[in-house]
N, C-alpha and C positions, 0 to 999 in steps of 0.2 A: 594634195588636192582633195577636198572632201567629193564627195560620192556626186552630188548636185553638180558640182561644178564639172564633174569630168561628164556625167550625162547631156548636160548641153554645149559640152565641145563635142564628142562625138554624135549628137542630134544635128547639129551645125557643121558637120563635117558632111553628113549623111544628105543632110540639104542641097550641100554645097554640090555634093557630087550630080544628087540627082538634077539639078536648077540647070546644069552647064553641058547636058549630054541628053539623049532621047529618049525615051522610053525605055528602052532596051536594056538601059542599065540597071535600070532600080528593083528590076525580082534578085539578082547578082545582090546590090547592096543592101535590100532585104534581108536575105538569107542571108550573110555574112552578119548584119546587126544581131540579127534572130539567134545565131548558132554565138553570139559574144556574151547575148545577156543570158541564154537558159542554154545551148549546148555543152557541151564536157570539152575539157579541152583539145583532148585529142579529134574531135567530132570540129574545132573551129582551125586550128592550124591545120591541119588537114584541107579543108577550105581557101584558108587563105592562100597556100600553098597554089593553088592552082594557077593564082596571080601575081606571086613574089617568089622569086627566086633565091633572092638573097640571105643566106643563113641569120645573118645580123638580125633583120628584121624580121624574120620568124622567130628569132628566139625573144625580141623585144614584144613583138604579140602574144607570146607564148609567158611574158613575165605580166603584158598587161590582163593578162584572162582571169592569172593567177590574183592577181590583186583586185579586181572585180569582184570574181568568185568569193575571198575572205570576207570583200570589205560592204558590198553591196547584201542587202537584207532581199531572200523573196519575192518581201512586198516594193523594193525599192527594184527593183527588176519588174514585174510586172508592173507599175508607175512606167516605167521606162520605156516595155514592151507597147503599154497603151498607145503613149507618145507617137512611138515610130511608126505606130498600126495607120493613128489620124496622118501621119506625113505621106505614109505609101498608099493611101487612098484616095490622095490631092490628085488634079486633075493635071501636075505634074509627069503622073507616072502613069 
């Protein structure tokens, strides 16, 4: 999956979640985007952790961070950060 296409699955995930539930949710899915695109990994499993129990899927988050982190440039992270900044500004959240 190139870098673009996986940014507007999880941009569209991030929508998704915030669209279907109240305000409440989207400083949580905020910070969890935040700590995806520029936190360390242990700084984002650690996070996610507080809402998945499941070893499976922490260690699948914890393979997606990793592939991120290699694959994503910077500046393709900061593009990305912008993104999410304009979605959690919408009158949405």
């Amino acid at each position: 999956m190139k870098p673009a296409e996986f940014l507007l699955l999880l941009l569209g995930a991030a929508l998704l979640l915030t669209s279907r539930a109240n305000g409440d949710i989207c400083p949580a899915v905020e910070q969890a985007v935040q700590l995806f695109l520029s936190g360390s990994p242990d700084d984002y499993i650690s996070n996610m952790g507080r809402y998945v129990s499941d070893p499976a899927v922490l260690a699948n988050e914890a393979a997606l961070k990793k592939c991120v982190d290699s694959k994503l440039t910077e500046e393709d992270k900061q593009h990305a950060m912008s993104a999410v900044n304009k979605l959690f500004s919408s009158t949405l959240c």
